[in-house]
GUKESE-739365 format. One record per residue: x, y, z of N, C-alpha, C in turn; residue in three letters. Coordinates in Angstrom, 3 decimals. Atoms other than C-alpha are relative to their C-alpha. Example, Ala and Ser with C-alpha at 12.3 -4.5 7.8 and 13.67 -1.06 7.14 Angstrom:
<<0.890 -1.190 0.000> <12.300 -4.500 7.800> <0.900 1.200 0.000> 'ALA'>
<<-0.820 -1.190 -0.060> <13.670 -1.060 7.140> <-0.770 1.090 0.730> 'SER'>
This chain:
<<-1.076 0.802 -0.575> <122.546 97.907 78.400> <-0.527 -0.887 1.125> 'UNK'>
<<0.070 1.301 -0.822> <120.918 96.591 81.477> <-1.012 -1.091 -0.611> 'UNK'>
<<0.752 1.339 0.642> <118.141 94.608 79.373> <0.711 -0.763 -0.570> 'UNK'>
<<-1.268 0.951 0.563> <121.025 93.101 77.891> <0.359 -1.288 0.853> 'UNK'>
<<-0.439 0.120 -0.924> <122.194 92.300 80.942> <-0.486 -1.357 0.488> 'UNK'>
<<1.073 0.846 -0.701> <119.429 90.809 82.597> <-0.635 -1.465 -1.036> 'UNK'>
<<0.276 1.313 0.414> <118.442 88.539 79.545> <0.956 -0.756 0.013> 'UNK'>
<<-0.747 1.308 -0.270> <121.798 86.835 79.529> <0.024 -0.616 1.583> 'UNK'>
<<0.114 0.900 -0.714> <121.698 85.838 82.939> <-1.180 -0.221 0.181> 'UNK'>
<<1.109 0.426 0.012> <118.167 85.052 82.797> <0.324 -1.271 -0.723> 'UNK'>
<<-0.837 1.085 0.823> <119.687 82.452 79.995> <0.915 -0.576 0.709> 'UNK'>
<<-0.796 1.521 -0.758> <122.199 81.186 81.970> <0.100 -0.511 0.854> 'UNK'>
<<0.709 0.867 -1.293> <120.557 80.659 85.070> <0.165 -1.577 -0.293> 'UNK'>
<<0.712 1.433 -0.316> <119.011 77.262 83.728> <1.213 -0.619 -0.784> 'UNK'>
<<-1.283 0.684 0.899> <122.210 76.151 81.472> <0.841 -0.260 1.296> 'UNK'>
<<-0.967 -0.154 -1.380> <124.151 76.648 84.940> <-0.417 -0.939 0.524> 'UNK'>
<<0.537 0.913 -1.191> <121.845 74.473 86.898> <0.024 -0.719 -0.845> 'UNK'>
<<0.015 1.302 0.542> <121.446 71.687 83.963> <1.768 -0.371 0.244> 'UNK'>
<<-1.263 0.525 0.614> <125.142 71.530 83.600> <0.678 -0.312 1.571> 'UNK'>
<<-0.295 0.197 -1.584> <125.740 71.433 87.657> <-1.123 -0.820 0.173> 'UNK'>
<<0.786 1.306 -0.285> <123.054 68.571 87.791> <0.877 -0.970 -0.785> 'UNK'>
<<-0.665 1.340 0.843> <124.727 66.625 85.043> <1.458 -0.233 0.654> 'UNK'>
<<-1.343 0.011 -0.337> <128.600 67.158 86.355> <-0.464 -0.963 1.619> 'UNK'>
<<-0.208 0.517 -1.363> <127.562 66.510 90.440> <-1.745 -0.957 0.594> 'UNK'>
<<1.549 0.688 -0.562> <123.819 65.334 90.572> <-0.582 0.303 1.063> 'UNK'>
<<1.188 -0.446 -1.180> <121.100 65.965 92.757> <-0.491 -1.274 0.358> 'UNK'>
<<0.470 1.305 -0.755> <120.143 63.538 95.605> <-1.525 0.408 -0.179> 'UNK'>
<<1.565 -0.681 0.565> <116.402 63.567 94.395> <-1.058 -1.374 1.541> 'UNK'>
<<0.271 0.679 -1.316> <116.035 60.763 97.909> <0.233 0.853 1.505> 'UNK'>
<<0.039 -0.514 -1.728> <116.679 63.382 100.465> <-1.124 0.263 0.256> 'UNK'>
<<0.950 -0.185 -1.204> <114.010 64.187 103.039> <0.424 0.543 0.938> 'UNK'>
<<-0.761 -0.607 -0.975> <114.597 66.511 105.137> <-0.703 -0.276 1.574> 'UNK'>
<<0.376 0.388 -1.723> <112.086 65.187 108.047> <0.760 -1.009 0.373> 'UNK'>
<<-0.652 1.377 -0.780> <114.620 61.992 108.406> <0.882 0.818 1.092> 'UNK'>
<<-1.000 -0.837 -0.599> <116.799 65.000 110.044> <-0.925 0.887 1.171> 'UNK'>
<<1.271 -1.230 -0.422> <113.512 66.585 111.896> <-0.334 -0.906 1.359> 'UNK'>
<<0.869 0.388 -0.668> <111.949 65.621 115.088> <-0.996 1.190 0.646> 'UNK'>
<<1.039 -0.800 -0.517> <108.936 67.160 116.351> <0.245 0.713 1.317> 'UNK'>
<<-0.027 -0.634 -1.304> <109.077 69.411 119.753> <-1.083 0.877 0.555> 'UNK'>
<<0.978 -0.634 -0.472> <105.714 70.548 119.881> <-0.357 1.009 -0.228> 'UNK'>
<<0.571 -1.305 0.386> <103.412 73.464 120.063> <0.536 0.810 1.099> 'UNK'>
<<-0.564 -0.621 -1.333> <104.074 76.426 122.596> <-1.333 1.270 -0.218> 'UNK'>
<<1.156 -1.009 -0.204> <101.974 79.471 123.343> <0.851 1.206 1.180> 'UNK'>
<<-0.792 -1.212 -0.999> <104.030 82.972 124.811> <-0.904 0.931 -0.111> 'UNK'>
<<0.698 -1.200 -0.499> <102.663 85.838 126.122> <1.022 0.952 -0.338> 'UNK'>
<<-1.397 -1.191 0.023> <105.216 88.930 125.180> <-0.453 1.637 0.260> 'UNK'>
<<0.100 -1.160 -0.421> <105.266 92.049 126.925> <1.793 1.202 -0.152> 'UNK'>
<<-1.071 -0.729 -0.036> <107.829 95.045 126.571> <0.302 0.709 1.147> 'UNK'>
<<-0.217 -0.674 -1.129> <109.362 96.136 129.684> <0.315 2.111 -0.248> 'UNK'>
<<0.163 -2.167 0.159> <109.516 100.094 128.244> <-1.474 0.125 -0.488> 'UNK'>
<<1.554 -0.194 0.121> <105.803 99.479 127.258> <-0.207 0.119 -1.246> 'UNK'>
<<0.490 0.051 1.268> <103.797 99.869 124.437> <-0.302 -1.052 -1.107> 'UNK'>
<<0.388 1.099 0.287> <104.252 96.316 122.750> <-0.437 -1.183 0.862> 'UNK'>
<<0.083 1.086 -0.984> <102.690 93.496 123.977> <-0.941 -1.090 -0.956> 'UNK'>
<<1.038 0.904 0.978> <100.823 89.894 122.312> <0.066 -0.902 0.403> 'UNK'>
<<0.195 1.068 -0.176> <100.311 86.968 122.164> <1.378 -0.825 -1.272> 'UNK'>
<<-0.490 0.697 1.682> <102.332 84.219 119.699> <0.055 -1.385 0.392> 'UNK'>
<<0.018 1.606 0.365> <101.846 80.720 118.723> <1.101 -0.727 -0.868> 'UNK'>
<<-1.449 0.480 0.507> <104.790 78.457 117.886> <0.067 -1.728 -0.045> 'UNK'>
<<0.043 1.292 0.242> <105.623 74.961 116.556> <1.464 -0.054 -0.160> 'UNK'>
<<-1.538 0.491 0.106> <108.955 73.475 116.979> <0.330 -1.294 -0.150> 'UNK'>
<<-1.217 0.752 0.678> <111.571 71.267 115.655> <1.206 -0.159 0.210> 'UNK'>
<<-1.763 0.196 -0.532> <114.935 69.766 116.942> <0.323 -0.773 -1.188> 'UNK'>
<<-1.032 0.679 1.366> <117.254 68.793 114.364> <0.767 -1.011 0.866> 'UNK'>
<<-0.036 0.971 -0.831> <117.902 65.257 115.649> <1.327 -0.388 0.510> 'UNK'>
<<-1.219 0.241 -0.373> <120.717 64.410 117.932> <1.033 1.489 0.159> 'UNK'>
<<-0.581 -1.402 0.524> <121.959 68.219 117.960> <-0.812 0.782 1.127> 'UNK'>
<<0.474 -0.215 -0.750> <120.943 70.582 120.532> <-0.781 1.202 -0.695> 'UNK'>
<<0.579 -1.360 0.856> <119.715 73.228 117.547> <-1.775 -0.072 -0.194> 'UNK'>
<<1.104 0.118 -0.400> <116.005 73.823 118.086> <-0.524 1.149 -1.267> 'UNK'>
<<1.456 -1.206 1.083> <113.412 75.873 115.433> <-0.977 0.260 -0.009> 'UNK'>
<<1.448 0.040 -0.690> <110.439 77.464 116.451> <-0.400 1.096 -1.428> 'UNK'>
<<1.105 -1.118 1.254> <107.737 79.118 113.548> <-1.115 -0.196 0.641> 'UNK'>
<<1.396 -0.774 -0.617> <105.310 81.297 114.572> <-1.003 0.791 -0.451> 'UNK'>
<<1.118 -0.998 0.292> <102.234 83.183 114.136> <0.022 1.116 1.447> 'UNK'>
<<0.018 -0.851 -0.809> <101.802 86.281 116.279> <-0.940 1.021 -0.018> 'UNK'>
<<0.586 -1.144 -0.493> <99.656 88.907 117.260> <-0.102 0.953 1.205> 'UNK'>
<<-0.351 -0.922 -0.772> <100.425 92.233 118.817> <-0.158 1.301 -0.189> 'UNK'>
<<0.356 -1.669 -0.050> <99.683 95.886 119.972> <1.699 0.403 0.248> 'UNK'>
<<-1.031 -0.632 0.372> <102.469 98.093 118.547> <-0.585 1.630 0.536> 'UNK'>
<<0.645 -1.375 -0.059> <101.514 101.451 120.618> <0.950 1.240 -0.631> 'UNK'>
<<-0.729 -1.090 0.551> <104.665 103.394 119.218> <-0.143 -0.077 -1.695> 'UNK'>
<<0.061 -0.344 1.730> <103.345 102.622 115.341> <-1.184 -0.028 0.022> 'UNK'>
<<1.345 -0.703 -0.084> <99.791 103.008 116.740> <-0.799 -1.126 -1.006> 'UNK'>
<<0.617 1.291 0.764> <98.635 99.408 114.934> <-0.161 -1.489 1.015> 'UNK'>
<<-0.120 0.928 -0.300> <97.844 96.368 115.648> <0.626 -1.446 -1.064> 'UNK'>
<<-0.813 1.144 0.601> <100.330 93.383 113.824> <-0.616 -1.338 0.220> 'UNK'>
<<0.189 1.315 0.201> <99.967 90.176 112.769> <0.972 -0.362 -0.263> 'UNK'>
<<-1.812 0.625 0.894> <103.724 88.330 111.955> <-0.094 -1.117 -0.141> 'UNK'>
<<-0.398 1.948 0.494> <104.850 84.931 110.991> <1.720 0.412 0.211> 'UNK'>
<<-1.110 0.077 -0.165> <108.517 84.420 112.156> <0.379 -1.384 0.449> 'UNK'>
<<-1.155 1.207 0.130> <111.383 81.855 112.470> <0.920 0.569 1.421> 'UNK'>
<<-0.603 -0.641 -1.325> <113.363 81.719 115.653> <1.193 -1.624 -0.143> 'UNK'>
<<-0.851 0.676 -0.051> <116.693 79.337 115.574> <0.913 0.212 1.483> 'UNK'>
<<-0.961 -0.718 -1.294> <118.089 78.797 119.091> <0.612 -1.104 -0.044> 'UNK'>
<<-0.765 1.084 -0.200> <121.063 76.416 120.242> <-0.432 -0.238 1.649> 'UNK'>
<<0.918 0.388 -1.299> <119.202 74.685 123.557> <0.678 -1.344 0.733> 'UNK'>
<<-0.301 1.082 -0.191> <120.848 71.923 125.335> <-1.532 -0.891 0.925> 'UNK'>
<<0.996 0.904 0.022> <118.540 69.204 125.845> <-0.311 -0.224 1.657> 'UNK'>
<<-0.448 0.283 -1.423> <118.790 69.243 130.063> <-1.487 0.289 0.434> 'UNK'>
<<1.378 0.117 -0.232> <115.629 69.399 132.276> <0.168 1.514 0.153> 'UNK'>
<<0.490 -1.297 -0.016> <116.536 73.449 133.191> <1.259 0.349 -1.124> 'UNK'>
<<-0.848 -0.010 1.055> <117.934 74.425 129.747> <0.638 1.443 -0.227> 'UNK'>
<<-0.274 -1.595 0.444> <119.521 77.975 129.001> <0.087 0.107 -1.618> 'UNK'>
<<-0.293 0.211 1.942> <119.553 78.794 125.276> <-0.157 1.455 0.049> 'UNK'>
<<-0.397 -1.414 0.427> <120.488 81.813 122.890> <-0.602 -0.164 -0.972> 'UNK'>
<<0.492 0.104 1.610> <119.399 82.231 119.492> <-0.553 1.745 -0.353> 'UNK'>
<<-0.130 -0.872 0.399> <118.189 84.783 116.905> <-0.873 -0.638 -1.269> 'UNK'>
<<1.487 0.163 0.854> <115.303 84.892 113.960> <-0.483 1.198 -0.867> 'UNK'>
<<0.431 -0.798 0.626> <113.534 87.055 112.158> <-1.661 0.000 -0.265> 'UNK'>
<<1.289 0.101 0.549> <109.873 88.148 111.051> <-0.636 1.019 -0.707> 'UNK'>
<<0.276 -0.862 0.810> <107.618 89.658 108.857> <-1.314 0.508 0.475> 'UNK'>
<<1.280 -0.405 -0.930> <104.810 91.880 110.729> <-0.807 1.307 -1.079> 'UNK'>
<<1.325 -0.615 0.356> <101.436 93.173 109.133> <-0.776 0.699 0.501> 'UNK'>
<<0.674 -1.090 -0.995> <99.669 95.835 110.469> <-2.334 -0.157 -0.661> 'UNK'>
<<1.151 -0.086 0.230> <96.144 94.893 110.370> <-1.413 0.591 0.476> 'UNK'>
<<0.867 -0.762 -0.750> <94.425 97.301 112.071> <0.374 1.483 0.781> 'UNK'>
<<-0.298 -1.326 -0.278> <94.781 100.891 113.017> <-0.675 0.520 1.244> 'UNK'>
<<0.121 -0.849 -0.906> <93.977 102.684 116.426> <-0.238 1.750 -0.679> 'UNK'>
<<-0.495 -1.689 0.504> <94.235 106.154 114.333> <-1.663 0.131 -0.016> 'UNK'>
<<1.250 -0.368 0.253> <90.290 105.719 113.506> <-0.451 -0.764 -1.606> 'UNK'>
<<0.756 0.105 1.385> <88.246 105.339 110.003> <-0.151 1.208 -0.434> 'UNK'>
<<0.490 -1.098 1.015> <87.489 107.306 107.055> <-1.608 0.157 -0.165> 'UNK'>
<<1.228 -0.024 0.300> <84.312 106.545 107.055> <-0.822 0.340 1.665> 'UNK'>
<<0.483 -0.422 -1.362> <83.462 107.895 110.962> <-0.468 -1.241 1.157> 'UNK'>
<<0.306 1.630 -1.056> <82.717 104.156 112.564> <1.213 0.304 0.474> 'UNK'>
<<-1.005 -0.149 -0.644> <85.066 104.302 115.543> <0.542 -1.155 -0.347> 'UNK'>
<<-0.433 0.512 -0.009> <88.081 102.419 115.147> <-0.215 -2.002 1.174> 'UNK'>
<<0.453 0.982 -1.480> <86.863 99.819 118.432> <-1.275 -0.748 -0.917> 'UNK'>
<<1.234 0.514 0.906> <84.025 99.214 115.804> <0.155 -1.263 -1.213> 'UNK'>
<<-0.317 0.752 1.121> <85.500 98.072 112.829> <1.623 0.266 -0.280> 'UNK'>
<<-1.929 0.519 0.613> <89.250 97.041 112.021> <0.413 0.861 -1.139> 'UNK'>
<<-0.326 -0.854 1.269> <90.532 99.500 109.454> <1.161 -0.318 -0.316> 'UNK'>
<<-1.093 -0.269 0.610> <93.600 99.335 106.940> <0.779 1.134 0.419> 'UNK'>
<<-0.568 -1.135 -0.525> <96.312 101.034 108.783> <0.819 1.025 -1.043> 'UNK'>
<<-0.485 -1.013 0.370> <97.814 104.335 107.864> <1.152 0.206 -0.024> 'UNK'>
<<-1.216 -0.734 -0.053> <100.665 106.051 108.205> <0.905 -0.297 1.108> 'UNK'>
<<-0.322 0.850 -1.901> <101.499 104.871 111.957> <0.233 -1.139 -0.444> 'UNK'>
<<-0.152 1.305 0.016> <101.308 101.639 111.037> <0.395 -1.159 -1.208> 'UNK'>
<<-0.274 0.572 0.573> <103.287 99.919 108.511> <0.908 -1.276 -0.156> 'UNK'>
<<-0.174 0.913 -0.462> <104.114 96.743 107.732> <2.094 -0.327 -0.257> 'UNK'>
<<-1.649 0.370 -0.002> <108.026 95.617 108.403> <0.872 -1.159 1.197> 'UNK'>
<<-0.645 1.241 -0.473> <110.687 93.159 108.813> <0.570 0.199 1.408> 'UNK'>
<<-0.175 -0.619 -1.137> <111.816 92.560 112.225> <1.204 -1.180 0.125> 'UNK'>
<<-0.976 0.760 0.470> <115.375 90.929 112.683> <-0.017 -0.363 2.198> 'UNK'>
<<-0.277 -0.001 -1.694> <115.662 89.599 117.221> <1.026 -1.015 -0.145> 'UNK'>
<<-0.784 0.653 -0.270> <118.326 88.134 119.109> <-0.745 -0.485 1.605> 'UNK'>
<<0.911 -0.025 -1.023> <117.228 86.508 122.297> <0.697 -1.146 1.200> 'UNK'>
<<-0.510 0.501 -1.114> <118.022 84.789 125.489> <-0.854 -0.814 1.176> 'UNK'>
<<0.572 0.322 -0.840> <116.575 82.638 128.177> <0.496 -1.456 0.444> 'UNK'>
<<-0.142 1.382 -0.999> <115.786 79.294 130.248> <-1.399 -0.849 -0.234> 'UNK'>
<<1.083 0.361 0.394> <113.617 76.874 129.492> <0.238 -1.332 1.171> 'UNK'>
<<-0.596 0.954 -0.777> <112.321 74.502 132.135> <-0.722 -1.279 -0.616> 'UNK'>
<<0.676 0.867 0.726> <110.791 70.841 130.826> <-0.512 -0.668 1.570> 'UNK'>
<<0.395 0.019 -0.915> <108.320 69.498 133.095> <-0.625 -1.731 -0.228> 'UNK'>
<<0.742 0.667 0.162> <106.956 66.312 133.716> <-1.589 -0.591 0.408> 'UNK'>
<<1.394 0.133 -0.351> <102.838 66.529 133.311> <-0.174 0.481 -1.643> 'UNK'>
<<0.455 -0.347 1.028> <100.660 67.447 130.492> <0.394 1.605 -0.445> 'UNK'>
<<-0.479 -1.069 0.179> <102.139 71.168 130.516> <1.622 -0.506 0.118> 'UNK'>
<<-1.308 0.608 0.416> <105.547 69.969 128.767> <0.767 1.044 0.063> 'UNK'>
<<-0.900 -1.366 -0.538> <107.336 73.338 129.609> <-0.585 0.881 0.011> 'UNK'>
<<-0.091 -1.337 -0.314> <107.692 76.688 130.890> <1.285 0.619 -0.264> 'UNK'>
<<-1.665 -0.454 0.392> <110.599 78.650 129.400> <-0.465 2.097 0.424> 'UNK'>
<<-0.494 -1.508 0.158> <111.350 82.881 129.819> <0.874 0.284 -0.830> 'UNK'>
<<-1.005 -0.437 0.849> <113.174 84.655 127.711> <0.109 1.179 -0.159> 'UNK'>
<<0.133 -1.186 0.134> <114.224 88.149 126.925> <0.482 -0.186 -1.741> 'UNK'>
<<0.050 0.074 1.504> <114.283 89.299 123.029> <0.464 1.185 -0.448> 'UNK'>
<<-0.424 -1.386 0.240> <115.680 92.274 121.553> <-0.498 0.250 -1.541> 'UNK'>
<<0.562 0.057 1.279> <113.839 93.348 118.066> <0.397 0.800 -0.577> 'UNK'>
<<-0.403 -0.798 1.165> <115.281 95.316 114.920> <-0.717 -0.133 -0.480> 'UNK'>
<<0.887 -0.208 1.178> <113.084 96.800 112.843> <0.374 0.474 -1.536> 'UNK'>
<<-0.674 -0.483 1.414> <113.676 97.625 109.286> <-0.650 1.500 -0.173> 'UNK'>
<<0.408 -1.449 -0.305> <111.796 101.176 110.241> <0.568 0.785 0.608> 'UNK'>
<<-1.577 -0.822 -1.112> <115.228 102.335 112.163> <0.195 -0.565 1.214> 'UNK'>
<<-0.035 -0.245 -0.601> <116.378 102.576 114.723> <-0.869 0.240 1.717> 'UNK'>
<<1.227 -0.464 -0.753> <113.365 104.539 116.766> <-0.868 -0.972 0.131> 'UNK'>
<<1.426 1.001 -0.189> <111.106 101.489 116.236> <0.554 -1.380 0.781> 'UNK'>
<<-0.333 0.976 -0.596> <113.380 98.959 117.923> <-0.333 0.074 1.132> 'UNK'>
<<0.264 -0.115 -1.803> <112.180 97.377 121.271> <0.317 -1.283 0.301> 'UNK'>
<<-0.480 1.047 -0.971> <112.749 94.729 123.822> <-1.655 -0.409 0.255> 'UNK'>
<<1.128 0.373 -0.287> <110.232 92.082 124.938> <0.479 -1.080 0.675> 'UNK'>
<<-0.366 0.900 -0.705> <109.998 89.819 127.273> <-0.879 -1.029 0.108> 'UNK'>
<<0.790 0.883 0.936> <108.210 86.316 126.943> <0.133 -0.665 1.333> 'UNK'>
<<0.496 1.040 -0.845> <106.669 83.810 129.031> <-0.599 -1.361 -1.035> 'UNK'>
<<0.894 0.635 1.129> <105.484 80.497 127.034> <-0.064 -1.450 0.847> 'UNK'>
<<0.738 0.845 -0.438> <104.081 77.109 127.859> <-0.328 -0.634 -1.098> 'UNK'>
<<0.116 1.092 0.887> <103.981 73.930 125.911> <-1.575 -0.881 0.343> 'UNK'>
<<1.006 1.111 -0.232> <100.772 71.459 126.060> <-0.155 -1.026 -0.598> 'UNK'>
<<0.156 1.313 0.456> <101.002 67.818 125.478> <-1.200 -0.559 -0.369> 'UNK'>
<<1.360 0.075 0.946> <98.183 66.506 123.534> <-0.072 -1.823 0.640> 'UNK'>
């Protein structure tokens, strides 16, 4: 019954979408950078005020033009001491920012964190400090859902801001693995 299932809408997926192209059409001229302006790179420092996480993360942002809605994607790296790893993530961060020289903004994001390295040790007796090992059991990799808060100030020199922020992180590992972090970051004009 469910292979049944699954091949008819597998089948009428693409009958669905030809027949909703032909009825309303697809603008095949949009672009979505005509809606994009650039806002630069950034660079935060994030520490957890109960301890144990702390990193670095790199970020590129995007104001959706005329709109005070801001989008930052990131790369990250961080010591997770309560999953006993060290992470790597890539996340999305959507805040609403008004455009002012000291700005307050809210927002909320998500990411997906890799545990590329283990504190627990090796199998093969090379201390962990030696060589990077595939983490274990401590350290697996999961989604992380934040909401977040701060002030961002815009400056005029080649250091194009300084913002703070506080962050609150859900993990998809419960409960027990959620933490707070707090962020410092810094823009540089090129």
């Amino acid at each position: 019954m469910m292979k049944t299932t699954t091949l008819t809408v597998t089948r009428a997926v693409p009958v669905l979408l030809l027949i909703a192209q032909l009825c309303y059409g697809f603008d095949d001229d949009f672009d979505g950078r005509d809606w994009e302006e650039p806002a630069g790179a950034t660079c935060s420092v994030l520490v957890s005020p109960e301890g144990g996480v702390y990193g670095l993360a790199f970020g590129e942002g995007v104001w959706l033009k005329h709109t005070p809605i801001y989008g930052d994607f990131s790369l990250s790296i961080f010591k997770n001491d309560n999953a006993d790893a060290i992470f790597s993530g890539i996340g999305m961060t959507i805040r609403v920012m008004p455009r002012w020289k000291l700005a307050p903004f809210v927002g909320g994001g998500g990411s997906f964190n890799y545990p590329f390295a283990s504190s627990a040790g090796s199998q093969s007796g090379i201390p962990a400090e030696t060589v990077a090992t595939v983490a274990t059991h401590g350290g697996r990799s999961y989604w992380g859902g934040h909401a977040e808060a701060g002030v961002r100030l815009w400056l005029d020199s080649t250091i194009q801001l300084v913002e703070t922020f506080c962050r609150y992180t859900w993990s998809s590992d419960g409960p027990a693995a959620d933490y707070w972090l707090v962020g410092v970051s810094t823009g540089v004009g090129w």
